[in-house]
C-alpha positions, 0 to 999 in steps of 0.5 A: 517976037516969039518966045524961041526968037527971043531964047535963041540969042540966049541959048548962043550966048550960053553955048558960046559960055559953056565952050568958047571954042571954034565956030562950029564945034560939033559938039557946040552945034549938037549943044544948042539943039538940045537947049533949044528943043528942051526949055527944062534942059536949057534952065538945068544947063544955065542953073549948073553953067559954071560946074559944066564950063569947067567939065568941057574945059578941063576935057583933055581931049576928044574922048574926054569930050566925049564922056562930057557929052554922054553926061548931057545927054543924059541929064536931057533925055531924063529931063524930058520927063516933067515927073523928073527933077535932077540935082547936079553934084548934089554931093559937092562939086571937086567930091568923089560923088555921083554925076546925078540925084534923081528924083521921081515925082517928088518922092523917089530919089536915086543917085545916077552916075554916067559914064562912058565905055573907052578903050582902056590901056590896061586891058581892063575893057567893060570892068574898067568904067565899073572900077572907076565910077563904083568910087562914087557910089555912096552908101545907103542910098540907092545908087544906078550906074549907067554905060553909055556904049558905041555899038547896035547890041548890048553885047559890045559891052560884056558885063558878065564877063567884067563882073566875073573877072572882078570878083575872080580877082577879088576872091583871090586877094589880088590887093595890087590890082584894086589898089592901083585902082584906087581902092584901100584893097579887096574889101575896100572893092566889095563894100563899094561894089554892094552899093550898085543897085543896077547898071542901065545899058543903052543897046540901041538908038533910032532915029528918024528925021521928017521935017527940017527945024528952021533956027526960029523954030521952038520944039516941043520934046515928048518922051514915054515908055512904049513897051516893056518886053522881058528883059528891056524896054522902049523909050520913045521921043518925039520932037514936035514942031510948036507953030504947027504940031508937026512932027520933026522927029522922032526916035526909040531907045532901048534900054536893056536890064542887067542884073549888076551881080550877074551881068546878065540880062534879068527879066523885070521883076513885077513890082518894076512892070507895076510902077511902069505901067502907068506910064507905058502907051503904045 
């Protein structure tokens, strides 16, 4: 019996745990693919089972199931780097605290918060996903917050504009809007909003399928940086067939680089292209 006969059971049985809903749920189904192309996912997903259970069931609806995903995704796709280590609700499960606690070789540690754009009811468009995550930021410690987007450009989510009109009420002592944000007032607002080192915007997937993946198959995920430009870079992946070392897939991403106090693309500094260099291959 091979390895991924023998995982798949498991993975059903997980997904089936994780969710326990209608056969062919969408998500469920796009779920047990990802468990079963990354075994460093699968491990994550298992050792975090119960803390996730409760995330899908507590999801309201489909645009709550929704940021769920994006918090997966997300975990997965870092995951695919074996230099990462990822802690779940490091600061306690039920705690105003970041999703994520990366760790980078063991020695660089960084917390990450992932969230999702929505349209929100109160007008508050791109800022609103910055008003309710910056709550989970905590202090001394480098802190990244990353927004998930529908759209093909970073310029369906305007952080300039959220950014300016944030501050544009803060300035102004506007205490009733950042308190029925849940913020103390405007200083409460500020304090929080220094502790975001950077805001990571996906601008664009592609992707290609070339071959099909039969249920027995175990996939192999292989990511890597492919280029650093001036303000973004290209994340590559590939799903690669273990039986045969056939390419199923394979997709870019690309990641552009915002200055969080500006909200506007920033080019990558130096000492950030050094500590990628190592790590880039066309």
């Amino acid at each position: 019996m091979t390895r991924a006969t023998a995982a798949r059971p498991t993975v059903e049985r997980l997904t089936h745990y994780l969710f326990d809903r209608s056969p062919g749920d969408p998500l469920a189904e796009e779920l047990t693919g990802w468990l079963v192309g990354s075994p460093r996912f699968r491990i994550y997903a298992e050792a975090h089972r119960d803390k996730i259970r409760k995330k899908v069931r507590s999801a309201a609806d489909a645009e709550a199931l929704r940021d769920v995903r994006a918090e997966l995704q997300g975990a997965r796709l870092l995951l695919a780097d074996p230099r990462i280590d990822l802690a779940f609700e490091a600061y306690g499960a039920g705690k105003r605290g970041p999703d994520l606690t990366v760790t980078y070789r063991g020695r660089q540690t960084f917390n990450l918060e992932i969230t999702r754009r929505r349209r929100l009811p109160d007008g508050s468009g791109a800022a609103g996903p910055l008003l309710a995550k910056l709550q989970q930021l905590p202090p001394s410690v480098p802190n990244a917050l990353l927004v998930a987007i529908e759209g093909t450009t970073a310029d369906t989510l305007d952080v300039a504009a959220a950014t300016r009109a944030l501050r544009s009420r803060a300035d102004a002592k506007d205490e009733a809007f950042f308190v029925d944000r849940g913020f103390e007032g405007t200083r409460d607002f500020y304090e929080r909003y220094l502790r975001l080192g950077a805001v990571f915007v996906v601008v664009r997937h592609e992707i290609d399928y070339l071959r099909p993946a039969l249920r027995a198959d175990e996939l192999e995920a292989r990511t890597w940086i492919s280029s650093v430009m001036a303000a973004k870079c290209l994340r590559s992946t590939e799903l690669v067939r273990k039986r045969d070392q056939q390419l199923v897939a394979r997709g870019v991403t690309t990641w552009g680089f915002v200055a969080f106090e500006t909200g506007r693309p920033k080019r990558i500094s130096e000492d950030v292209r050094a500590a990628f260099e190592p790590y880039v291959h066309s």
